[in-house]
C-alpha positions as CSV (number, residue, x, y, z in Angstrom):
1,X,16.7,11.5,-14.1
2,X,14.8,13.4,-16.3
3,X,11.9,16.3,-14.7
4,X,9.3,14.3,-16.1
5,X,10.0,12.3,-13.1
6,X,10.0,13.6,-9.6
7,X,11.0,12.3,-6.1
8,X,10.9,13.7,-2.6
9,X,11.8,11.1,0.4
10,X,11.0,11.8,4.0
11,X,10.1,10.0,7.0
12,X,10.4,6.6,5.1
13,X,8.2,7.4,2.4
14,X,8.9,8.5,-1.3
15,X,6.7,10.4,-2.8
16,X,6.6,9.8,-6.5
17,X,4.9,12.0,-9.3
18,X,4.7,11.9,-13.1
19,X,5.4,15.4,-13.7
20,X,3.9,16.0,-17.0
21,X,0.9,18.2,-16.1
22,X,0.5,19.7,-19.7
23,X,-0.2,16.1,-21.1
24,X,-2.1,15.5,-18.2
25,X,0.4,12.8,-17.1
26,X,0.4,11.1,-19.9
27,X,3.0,8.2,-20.3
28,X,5.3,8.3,-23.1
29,X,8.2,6.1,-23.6
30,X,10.8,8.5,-22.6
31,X,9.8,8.1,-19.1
32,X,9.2,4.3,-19.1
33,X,12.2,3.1,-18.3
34,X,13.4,5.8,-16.1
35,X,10.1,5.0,-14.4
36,X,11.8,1.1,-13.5
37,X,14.6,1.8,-12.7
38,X,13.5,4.8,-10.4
39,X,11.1,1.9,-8.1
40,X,14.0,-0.5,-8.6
41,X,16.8,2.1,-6.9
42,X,13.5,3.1,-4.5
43,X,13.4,-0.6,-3.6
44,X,17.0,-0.8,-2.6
45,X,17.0,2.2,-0.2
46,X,16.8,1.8,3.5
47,X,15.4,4.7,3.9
48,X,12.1,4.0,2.1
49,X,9.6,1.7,3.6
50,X,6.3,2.7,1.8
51,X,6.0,4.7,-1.9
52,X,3.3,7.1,-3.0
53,X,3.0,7.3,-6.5
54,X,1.0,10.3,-7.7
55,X,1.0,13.2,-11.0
56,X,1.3,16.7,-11.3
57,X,-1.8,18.7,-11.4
58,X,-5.2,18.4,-11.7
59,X,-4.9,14.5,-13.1
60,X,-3.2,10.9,-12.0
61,X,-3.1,10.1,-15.7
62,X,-5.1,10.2,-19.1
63,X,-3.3,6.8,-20.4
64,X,-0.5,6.3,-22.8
65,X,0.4,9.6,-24.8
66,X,-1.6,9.5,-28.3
67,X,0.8,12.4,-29.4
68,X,3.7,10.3,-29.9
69,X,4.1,7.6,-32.9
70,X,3.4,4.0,-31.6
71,X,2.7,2.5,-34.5
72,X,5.6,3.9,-36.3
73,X,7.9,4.0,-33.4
74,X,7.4,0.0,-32.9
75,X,5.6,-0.7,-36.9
76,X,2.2,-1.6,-37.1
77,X,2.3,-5.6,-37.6
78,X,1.5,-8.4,-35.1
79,X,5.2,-8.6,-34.1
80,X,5.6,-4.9,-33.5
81,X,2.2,-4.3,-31.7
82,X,3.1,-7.6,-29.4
83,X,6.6,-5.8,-28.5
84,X,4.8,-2.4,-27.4
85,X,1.9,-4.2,-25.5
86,X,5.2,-6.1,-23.9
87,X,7.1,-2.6,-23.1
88,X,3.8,-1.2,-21.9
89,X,2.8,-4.1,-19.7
90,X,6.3,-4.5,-18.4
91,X,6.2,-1.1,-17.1
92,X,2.4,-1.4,-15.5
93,X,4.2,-4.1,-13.7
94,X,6.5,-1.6,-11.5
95,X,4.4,-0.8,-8.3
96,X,3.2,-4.7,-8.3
97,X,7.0,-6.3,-8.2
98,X,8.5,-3.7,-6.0
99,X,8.5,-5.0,-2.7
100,X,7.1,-2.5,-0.8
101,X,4.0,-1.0,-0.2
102,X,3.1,1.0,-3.1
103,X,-0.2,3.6,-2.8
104,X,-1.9,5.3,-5.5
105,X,-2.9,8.7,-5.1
106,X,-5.5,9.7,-7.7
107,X,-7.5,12.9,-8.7
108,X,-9.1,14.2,-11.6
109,X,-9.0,11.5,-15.2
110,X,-7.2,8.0,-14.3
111,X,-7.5,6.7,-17.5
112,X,-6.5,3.4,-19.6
113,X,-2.7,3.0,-18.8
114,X,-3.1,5.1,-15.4
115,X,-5.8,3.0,-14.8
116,X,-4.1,0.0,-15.0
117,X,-1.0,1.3,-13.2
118,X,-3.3,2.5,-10.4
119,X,-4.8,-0.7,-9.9
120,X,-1.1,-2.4,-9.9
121,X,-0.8,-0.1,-7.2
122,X,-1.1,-2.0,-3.4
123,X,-3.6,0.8,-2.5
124,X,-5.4,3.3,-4.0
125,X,-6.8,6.5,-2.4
126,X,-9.5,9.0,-4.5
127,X,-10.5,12.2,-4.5
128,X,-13.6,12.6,-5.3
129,X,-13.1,14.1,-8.4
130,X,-11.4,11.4,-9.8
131,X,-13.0,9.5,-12.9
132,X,-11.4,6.1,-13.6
133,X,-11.6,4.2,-17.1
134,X,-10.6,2.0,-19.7
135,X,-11.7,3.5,-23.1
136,X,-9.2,1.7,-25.6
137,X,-11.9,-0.3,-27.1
138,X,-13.5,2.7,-28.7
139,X,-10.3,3.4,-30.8
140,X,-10.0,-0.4,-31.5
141,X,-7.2,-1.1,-29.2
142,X,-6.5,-2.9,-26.0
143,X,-5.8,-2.5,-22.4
144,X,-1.9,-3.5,-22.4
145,X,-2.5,-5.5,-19.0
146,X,-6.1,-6.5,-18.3
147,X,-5.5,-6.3,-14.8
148,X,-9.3,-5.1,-14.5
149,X,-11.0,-8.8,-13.9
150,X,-8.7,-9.6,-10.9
151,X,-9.7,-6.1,-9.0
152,X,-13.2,-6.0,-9.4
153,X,-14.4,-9.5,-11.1
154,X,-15.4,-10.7,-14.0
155,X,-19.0,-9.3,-14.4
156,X,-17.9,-5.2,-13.6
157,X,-15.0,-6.1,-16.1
158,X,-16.2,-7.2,-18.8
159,X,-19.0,-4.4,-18.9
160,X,-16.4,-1.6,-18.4
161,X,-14.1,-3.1,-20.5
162,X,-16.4,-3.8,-23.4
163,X,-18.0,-0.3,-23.4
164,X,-14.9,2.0,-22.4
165,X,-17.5,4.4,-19.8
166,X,-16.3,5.9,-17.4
167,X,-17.3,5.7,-13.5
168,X,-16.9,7.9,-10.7
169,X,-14.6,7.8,-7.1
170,X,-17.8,6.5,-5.4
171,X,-18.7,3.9,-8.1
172,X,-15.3,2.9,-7.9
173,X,-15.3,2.1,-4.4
174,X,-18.2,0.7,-4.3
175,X,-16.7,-2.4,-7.1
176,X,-13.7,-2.6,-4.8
177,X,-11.6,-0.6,-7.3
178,X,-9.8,1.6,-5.2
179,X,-10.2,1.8,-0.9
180,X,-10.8,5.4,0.0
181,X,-13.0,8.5,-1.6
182,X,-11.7,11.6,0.3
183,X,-12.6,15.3,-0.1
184,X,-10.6,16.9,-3.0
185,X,-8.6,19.0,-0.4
186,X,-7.9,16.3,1.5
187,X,-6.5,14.1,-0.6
188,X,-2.8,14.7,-0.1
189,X,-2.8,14.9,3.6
190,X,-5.6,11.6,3.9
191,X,-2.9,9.8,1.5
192,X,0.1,10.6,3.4
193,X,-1.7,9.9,6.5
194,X,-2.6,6.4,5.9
195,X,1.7,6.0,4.3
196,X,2.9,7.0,8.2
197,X,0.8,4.3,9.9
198,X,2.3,1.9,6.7
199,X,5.6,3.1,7.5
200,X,5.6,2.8,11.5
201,X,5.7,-0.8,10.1
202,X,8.6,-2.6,9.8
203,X,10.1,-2.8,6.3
204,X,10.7,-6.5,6.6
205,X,7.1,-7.2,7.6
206,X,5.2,-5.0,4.6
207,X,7.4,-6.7,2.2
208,X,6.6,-10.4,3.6
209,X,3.4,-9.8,3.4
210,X,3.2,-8.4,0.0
211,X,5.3,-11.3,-1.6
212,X,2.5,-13.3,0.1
213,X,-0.4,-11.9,-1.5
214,X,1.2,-10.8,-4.6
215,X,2.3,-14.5,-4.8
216,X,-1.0,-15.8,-4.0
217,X,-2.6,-13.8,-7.2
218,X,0.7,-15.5,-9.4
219,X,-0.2,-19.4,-8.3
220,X,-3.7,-18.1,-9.0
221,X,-2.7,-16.8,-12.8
222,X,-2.5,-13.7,-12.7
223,X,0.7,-13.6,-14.9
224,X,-0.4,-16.0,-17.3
225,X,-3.8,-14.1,-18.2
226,X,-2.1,-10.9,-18.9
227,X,0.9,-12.6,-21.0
228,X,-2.4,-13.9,-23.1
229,X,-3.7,-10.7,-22.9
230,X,-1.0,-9.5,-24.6
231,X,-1.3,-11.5,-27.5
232,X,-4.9,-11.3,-28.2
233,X,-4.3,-7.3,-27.9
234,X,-1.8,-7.5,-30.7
235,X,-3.9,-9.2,-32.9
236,X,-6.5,-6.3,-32.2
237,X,-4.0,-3.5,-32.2
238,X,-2.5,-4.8,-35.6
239,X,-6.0,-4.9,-37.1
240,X,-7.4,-2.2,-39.3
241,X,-11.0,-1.7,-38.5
242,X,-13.6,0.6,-39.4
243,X,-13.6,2.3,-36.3
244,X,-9.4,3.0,-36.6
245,X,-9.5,3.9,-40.2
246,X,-12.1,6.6,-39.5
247,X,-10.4,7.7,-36.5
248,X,-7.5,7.6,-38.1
249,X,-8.3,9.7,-41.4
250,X,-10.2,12.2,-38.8
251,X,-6.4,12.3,-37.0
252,X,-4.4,13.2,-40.0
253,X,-7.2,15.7,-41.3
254,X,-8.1,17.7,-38.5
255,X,-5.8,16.8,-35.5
256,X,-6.0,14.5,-32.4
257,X,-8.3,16.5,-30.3
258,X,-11.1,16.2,-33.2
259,X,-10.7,11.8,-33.7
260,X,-11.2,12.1,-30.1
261,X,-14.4,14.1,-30.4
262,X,-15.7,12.1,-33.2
263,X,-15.4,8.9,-31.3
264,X,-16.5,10.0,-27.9
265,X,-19.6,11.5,-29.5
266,X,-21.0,8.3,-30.6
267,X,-21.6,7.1,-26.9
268,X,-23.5,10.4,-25.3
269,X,-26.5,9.0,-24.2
């Protein structure tokens, strides 16, 4: 297991955080599958009743890592965009088919990926620093699992999706996002709090009763609207637009940080 990854267990719950604070969490592929199989061994241990899945920091997560070479890693067609939208959703997918409980515990930027993994999550607690978003449609690409509608319905959805803004903890909870805003210094012990209660709960009963709503969301199509998902985001992903091309050009001229400028400045109000 690589230190981008780290676990503590104790008192039946594992405390899990992406530990890569200098990207602010972002997710890159090296961690992806370490990720699985970390929840998948997590799931098999006795000792574990309920997980809390966290990142090192100041930040949950600022989305999939924009330094590393997607395009070229996976190539920039339909086909390849389809198998990195696959990869990406299959890993979102983690905290919703373990069987146990899995909380979120978010501060500071839960963006685009993170924001989806969060709200794979069973429950998520804020602090109230944290900002959540889904700003992919600003660089012309797409949410790997539009997981979005089924958290906080159609009509909040399709505005934040269609605009990329971001909203606060208390905006958040307010749209049934996430459960709890606590104070920033409470965050940790609020979190951990709530996990004991879970965990004086027997393993056999949290995991029954998951299956049941998780389940419920399946027969509903839950599944089936993200699988589509993914193929309507590779069609967008493999599509040059005006918006990519600048962004793009910007990128290879002047660096990351300066496309991200650029685009960002075109929605200050």
């Amino acid at each position: 297991m690589s230190d981008e990854l780290v676990t503590e267990i104790k008192d039946k719950i594992a405390h899990v955080r992406i530990n890569r604070p200098k990207a602010m969490n972002a997710i890159h592929p090296s961690i992806m599958g370490e990720f699985k199989q970390l929840f998948r061994d997590l799931d098999d241990d006795r000792n574990v009743s309920v997980i809390v899945l966290s990142g090192t920091g100041d930040h949950f997560g600022a989305g999939y890592d924009l330094k590393f070479g997607w395009g070229e890693h996976y190539g920039r067609d339909i086909f390849g965009q389809r198998k990195m939208l696959q990869d990406c959703v299959d890993f979102e997918y983690t905290p919703w088919d373990c069987s146990k409980p899995v909380i979120a515990m978010v501060k500071g930027y839960c963006l685009a990926g993170s924001c989806e993994l969060a709200m794979m999550c069973c429950i998520t607690i804020a602090a109230k620093n944290a900002k959540f978003g889904e700003p992919e449609i600003r660089f012309s690409t797409s949410p790997p699992a539009v997981i979005m509608p089924w958290i906080v319905g159609l009509k909040k959805a399709r505005e934040l999706l269609y605009t990329g803004d971001m909203i606060d903890a208390d905006e958040a909870l307010r749209i049934g996002m996430i459960n709890r805003v606590v104070p920033d210094e409470e965050l940790e012990e609020r979190t951990f709090k709530l996990a004991r209660r879970m965990a004086a709960i027997s393993v056999e009963g949290l995991q029954t009763t998951k299956a049941s709503i998780n389940r419920g969301a399946e027969i509903a199509g839950l599944r089936q609207a993200i699988t589509y998902g993914i193929e309507q985001g590779a069609m967008l992903d493999s599509a040059e637009t005006e918006a990519l091309r600048k962004f793009s050009e910007i990128r290879t001229k002047e660096g990351l940080s300066a496309a991200i400028r650029w685009r960002e400045s075109q929605f200050v109000e």
